[in-house]
C-alpha positions as CSV (number, residue, x, y, z in Angstrom):
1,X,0.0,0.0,0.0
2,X,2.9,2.3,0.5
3,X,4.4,1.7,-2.5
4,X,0.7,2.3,-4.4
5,X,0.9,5.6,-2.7
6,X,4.4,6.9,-3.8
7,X,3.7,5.4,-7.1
8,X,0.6,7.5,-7.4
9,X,3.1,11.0,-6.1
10,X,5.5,10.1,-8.5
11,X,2.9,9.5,-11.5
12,X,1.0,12.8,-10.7
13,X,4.4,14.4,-10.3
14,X,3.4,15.7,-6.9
15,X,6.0,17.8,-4.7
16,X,5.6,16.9,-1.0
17,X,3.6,19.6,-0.2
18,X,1.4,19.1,-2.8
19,X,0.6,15.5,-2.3
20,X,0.3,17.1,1.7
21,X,-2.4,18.7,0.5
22,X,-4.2,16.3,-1.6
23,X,-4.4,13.5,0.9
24,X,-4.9,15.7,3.6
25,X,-2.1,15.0,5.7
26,X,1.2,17.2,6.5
27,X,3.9,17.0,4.7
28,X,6.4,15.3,7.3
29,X,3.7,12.3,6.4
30,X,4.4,12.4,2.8
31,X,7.8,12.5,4.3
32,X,7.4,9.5,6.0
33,X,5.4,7.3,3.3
34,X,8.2,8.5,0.5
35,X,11.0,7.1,2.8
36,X,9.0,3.9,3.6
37,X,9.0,4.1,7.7
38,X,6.0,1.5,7.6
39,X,6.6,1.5,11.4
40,X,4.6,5.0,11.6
41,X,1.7,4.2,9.2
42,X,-1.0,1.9,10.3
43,X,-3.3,0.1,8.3
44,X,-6.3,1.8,8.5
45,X,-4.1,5.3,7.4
46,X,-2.5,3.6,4.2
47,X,-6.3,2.6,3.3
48,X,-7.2,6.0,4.1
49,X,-4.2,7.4,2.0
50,X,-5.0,5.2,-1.4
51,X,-8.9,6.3,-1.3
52,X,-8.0,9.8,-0.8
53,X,-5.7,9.1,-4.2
54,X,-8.8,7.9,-5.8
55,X,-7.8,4.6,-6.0
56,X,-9.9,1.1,-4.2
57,X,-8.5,-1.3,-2.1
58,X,-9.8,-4.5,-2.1
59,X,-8.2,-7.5,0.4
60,X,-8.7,-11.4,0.3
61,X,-8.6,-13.6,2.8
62,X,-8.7,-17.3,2.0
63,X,-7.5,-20.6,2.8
64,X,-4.0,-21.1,2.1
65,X,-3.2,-24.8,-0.2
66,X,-2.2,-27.6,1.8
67,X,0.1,-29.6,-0.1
């Protein structure tokens, strides 16, 4: 989910401040995400993060194969 997020700063070629402003966060998070400190970002804020970017997230959870 991090990575999704830089990719989307990177593609809309974003300036820290501006992508601060568009996800409605400060720009020590964008900060943060663009160095990857995963340790500060919970999951509920990266699934925040990607919606505010416009795009979904979807999760799966299934029963792994047993060989």
């Amino acid at each position: 989910m991090m990575t999704a997020s830089r990719k989307f700063i990177v593609n809309e070629q974003l300036t820290q401040a501006e992508a601060a402003a568009r996800l409605k966060v400060t720009q020590p998070r964008i900060s943060d995400l663009t160095r990857g400190k995963i340790s500060r970002f919970s999951l509920d804020a990266l699934v925040i993060l990607l919606s505010d970017t416009g795009l979904e997230v979807n999760m799966q959870i299934k029963r792994r194969r047993v060989a």
